[in-house]
N, CA and C atoms as a LAMMPS dump frame, in Angstrom:
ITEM: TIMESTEP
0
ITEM: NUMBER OF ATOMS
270
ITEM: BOX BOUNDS ff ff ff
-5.0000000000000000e+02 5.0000000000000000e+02
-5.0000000000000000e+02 5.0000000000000000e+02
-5.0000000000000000e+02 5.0000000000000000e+02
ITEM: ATOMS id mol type element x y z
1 1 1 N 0.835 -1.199 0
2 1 2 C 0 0 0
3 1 3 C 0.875 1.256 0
4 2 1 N 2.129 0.559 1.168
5 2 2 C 2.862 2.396 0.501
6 2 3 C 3.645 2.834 -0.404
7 3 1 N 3.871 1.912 -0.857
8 3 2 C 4.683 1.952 -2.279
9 3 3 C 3.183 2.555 -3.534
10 4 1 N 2.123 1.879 -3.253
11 4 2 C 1.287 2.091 -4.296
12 4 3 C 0.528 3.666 -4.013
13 5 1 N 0.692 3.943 -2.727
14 5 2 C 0.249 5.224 -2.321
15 5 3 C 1.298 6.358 -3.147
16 6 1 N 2.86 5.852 -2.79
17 6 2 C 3.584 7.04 -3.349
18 6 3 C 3.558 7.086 -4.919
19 7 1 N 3.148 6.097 -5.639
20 7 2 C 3.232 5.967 -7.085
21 7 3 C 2.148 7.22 -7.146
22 8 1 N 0.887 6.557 -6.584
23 8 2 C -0.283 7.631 -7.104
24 8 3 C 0.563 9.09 -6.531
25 9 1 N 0.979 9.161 -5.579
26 9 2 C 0.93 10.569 -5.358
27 9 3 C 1.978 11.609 -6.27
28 10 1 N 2.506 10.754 -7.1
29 10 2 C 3.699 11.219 -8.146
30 10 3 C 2.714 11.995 -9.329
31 11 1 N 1.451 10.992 -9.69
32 11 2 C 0.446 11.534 -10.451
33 11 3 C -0.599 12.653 -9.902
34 12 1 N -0.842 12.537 -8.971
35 12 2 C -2.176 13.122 -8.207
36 12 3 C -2.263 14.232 -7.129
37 13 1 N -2.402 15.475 -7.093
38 13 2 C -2.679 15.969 -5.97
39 13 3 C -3.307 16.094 -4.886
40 14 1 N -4.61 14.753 -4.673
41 14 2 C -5.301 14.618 -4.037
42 14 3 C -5.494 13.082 -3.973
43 15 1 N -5.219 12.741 -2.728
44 15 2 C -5.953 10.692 -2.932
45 15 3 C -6.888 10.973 -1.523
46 16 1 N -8.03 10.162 -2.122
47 16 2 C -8.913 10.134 -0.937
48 16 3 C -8.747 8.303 -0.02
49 17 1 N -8.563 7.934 1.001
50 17 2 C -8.841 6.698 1.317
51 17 3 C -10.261 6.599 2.091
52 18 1 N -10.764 6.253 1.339
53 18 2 C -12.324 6.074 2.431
54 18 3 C -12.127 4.263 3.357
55 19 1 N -12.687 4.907 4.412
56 19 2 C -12.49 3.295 5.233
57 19 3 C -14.1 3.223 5.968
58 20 1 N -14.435 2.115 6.543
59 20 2 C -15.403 1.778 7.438
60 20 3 C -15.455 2.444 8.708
61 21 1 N -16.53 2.244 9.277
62 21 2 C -16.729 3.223 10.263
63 21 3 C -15.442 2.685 11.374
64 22 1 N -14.918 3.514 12.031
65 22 2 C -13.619 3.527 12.95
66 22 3 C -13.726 2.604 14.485
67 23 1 N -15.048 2.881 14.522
68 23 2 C -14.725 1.839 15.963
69 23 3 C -15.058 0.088 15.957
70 24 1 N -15.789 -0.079 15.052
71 24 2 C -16.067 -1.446 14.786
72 24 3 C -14.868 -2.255 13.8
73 25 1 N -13.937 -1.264 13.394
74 25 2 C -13.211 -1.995 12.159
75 25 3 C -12.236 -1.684 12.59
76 26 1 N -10.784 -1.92 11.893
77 26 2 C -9.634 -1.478 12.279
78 26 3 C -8.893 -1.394 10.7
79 27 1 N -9.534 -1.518 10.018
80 27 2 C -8.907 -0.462 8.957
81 27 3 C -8.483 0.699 8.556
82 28 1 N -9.574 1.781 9.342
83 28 2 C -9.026 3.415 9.117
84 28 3 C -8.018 3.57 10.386
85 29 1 N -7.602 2.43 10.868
86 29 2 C -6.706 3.044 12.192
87 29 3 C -4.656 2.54 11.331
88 30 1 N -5.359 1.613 10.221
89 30 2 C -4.254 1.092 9.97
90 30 3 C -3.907 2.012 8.71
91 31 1 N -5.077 2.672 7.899
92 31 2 C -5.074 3.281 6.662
93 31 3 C -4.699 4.746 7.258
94 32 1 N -4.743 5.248 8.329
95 32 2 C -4.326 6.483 9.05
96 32 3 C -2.89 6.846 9.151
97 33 1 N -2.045 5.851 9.198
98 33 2 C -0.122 5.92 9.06
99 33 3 C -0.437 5.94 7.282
100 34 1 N -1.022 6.284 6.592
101 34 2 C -0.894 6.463 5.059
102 34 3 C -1.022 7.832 4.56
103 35 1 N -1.817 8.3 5.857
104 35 2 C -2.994 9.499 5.582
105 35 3 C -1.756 10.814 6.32
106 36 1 N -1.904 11.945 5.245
107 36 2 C -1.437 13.04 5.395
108 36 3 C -2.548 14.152 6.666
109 37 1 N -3.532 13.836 6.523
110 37 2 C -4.498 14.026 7.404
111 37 3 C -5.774 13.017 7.118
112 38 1 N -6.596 13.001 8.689
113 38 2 C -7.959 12.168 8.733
114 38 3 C -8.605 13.046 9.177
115 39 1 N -10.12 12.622 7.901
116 39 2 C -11.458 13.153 8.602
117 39 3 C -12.075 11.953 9.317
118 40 1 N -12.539 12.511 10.368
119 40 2 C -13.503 11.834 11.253
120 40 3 C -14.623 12.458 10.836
121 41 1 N -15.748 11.377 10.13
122 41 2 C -17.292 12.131 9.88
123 41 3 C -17.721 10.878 11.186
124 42 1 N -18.996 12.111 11.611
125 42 2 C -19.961 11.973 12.478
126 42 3 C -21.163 12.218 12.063
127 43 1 N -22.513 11.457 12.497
128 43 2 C -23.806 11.675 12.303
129 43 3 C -23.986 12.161 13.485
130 44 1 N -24.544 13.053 13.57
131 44 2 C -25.172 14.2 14.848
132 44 3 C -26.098 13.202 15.56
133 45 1 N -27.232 12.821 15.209
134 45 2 C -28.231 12.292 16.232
135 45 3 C -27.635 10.416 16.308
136 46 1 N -27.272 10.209 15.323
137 46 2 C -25.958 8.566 15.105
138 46 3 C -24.524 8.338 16.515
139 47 1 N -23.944 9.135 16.251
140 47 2 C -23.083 8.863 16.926
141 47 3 C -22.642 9.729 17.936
142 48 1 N -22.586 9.248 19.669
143 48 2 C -22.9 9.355 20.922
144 48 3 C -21.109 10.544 20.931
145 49 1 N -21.664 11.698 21.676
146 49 2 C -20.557 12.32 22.103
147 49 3 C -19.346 11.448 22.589
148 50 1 N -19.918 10.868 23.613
149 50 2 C -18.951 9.672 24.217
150 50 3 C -18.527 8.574 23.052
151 51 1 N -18.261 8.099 22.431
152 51 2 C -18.253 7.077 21.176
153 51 3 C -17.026 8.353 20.18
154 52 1 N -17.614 9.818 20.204
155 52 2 C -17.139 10.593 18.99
156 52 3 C -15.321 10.763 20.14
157 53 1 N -15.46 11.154 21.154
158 53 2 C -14.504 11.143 22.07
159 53 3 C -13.208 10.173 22.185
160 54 1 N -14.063 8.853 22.153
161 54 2 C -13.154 7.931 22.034
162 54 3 C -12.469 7.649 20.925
163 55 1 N -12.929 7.881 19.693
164 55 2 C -12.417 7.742 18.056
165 55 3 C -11.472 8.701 18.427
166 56 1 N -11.345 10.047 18.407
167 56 2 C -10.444 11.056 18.279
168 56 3 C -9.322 10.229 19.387
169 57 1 N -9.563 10.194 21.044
170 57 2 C -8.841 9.583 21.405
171 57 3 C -7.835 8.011 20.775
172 58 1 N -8.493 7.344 20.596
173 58 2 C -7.717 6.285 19.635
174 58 3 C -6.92 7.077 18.52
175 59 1 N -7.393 7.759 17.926
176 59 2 C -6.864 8.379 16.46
177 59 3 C -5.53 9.097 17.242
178 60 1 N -6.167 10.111 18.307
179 60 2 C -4.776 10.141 18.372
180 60 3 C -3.373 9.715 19.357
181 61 1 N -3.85 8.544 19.78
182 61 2 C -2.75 7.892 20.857
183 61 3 C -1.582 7.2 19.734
184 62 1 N -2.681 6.903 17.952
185 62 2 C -2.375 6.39 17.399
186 62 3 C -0.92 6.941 16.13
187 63 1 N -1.214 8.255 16.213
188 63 2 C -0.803 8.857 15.169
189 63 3 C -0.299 10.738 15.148
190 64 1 N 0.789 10.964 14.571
191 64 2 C 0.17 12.63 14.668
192 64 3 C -0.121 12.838 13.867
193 65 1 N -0.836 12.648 12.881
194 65 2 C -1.97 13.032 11.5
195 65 3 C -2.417 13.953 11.992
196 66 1 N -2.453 15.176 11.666
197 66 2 C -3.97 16.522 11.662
198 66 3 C -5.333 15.253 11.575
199 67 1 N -5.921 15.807 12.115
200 67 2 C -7.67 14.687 12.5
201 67 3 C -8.436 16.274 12.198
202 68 1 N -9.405 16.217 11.491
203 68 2 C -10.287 16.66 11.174
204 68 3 C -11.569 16.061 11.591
205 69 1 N -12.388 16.872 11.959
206 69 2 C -13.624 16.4 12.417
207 69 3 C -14.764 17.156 11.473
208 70 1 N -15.737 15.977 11.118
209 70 2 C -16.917 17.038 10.222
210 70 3 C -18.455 16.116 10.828
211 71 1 N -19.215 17.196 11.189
212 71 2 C -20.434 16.455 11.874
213 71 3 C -21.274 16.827 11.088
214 72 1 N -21.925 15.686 10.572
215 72 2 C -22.9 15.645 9.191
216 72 3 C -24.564 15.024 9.368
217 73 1 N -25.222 15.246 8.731
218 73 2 C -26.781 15.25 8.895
219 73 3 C -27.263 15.676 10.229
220 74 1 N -27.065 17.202 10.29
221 74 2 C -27.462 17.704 11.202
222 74 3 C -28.615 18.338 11.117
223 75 1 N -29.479 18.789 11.682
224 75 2 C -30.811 19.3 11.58
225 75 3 C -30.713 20.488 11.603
226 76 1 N -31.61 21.46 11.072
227 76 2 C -31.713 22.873 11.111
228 76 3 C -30.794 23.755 12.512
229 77 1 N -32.195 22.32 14.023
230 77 2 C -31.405 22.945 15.088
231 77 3 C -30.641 22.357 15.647
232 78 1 N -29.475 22.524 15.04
233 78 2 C -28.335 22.039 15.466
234 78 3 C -28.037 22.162 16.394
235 79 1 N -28.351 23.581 17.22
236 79 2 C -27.745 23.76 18.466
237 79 3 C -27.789 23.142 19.909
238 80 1 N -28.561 21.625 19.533
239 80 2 C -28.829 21.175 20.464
240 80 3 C -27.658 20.044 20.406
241 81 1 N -26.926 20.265 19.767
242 81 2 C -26.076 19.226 19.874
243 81 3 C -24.083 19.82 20.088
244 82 1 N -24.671 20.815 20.99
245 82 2 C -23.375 21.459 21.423
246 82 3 C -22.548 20.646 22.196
247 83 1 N -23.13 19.547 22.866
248 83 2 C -22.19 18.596 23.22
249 83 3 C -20.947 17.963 22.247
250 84 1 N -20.705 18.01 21.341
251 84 2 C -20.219 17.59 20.512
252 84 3 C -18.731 18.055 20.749
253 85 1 N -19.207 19.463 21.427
254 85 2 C -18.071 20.639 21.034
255 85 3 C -16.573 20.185 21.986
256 86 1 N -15.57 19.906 21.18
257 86 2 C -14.239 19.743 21.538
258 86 3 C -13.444 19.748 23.042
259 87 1 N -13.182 19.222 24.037
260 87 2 C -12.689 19.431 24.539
261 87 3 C -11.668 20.023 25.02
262 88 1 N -10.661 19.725 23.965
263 88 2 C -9.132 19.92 23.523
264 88 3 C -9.284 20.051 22.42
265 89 1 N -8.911 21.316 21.963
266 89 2 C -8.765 22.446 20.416
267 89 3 C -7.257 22.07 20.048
268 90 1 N -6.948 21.449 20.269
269 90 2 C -5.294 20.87 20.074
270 90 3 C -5.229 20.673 18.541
């Protein structure tokens, strides 16, 4: 994979790796030492503050990748889901 990663990146300015969701699998934890940065997507009313906490934690005991976070299908009122909001802005 990293040999085939650096080929593409000789061609490409952008490679996306999409993986399975992060806590049930262990692919995006292994596809993450590939990754120049990771997004972490979240479903707002899907996935539990506590659950979103622990991914970032794993992600980063795992790696220093920049981790991006994007919280997706959110409802108009979003603002009820300020729990979400970061602990550590690190």
């Amino acid at each position: 994979l990293a040999r085939l990663l650096a080929d593409l990146r000789t061609h490409y300015d952008l490679i996306l790796l999409d993986s399975p969701p992060l806590l049930p699998v262990i692919d995006g934890r292994l596809l993450m030492h590939h990754a120049d940065i990771a997004t972490l997507v979240l479903a707002c009313a899907d996935t539990s503050p506590s659950a979103a906490r622990s991914a970032v934690r794993d992600l980063r005991s795992m790696s220093d990748t920049p981790l991006v976070a994007v919280l997706n299908k959110c409802p108009q009122s979003a603002t009820r889901f300020a729990s979400y909001a970061a602990e550590d802005s690190r």
